[in-house]
C-alpha positions as CSV (number, residue, x, y, z in Angstrom):
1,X,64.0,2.0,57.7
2,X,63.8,1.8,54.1
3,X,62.8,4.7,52.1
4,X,59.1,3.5,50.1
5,X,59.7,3.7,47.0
6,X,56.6,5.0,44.6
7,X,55.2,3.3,42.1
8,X,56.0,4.7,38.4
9,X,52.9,7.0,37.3
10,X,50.6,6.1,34.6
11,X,51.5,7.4,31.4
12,X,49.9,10.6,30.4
13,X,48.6,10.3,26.5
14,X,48.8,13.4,24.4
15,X,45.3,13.2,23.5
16,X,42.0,13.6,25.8
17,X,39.6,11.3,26.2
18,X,37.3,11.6,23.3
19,X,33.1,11.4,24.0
20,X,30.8,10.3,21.7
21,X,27.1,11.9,21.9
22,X,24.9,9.8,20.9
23,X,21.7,11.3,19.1
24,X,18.4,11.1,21.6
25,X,16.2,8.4,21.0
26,X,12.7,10.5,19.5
27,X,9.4,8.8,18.3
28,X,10.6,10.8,14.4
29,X,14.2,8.8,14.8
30,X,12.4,5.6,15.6
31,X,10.2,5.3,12.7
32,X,12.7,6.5,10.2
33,X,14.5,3.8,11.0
34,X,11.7,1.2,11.4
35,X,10.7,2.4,8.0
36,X,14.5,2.4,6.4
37,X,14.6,-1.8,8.0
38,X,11.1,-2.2,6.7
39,X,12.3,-0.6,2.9
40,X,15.8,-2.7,2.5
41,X,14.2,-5.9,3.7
42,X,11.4,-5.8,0.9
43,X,14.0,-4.8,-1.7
44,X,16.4,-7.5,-0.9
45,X,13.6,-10.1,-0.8
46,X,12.2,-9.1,-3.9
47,X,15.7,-8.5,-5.9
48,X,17.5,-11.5,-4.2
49,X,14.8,-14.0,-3.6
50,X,12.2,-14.0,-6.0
51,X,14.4,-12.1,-8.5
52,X,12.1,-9.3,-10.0
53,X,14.1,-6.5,-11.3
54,X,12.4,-4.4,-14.4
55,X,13.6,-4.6,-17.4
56,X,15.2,-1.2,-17.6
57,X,17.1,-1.7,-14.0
58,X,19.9,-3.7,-16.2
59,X,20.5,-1.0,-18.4
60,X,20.6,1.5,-15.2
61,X,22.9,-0.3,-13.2
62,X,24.9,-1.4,-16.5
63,X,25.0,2.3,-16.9
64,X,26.5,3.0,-13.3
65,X,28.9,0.8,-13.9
66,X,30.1,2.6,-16.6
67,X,30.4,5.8,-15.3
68,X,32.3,4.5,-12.4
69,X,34.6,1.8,-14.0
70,X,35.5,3.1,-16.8
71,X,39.1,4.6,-18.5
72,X,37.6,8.2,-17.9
73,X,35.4,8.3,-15.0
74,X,32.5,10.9,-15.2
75,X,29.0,11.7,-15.1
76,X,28.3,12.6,-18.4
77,X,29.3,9.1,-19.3
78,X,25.9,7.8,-18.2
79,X,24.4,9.8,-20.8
80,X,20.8,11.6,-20.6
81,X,18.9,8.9,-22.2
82,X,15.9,8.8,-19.2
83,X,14.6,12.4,-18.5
């Protein structure tokens, strides 16, 4: 008779198995989030489809562009203008 031979091992990986917990599912978690969905979808519909931004918005977002695009990045590039 032949000797069986095994069959090689699986490999062992240096790290464990990493599990996620998920948060529970809570009437507070539900409506946060129903709310957050309910928030974005009426501020893209009014900023991308019927295009109503204020006035000032440009100057704000002109403004946050600055701060983050420019030579010398900082805060008190946007200036105090609004208090």
């Amino acid at each position: 008779m032949q000797a069986l031979e095994r069959a090689p091992a699986a490999p062992r990986f240096a790290f464990p198995s990493i599990r996620i917990r998920l948060p529970r599912l809570t009437p507070d978690i539900v409506v946060l989030v129903a709310l957050l969905a309910l928030y974005l979808t009426a501020g893209v519909l009014v900023t991308l489809v019927h295009h109503g931004l204020p006035g000032d918005a440009w100057s704000r977002v002109g403004n946050a562009y600055y701060v983050l695009f420019s030579r010398d990045p900082h805060l008190a590039a946007m200036g105090f203008v609004w208090n």
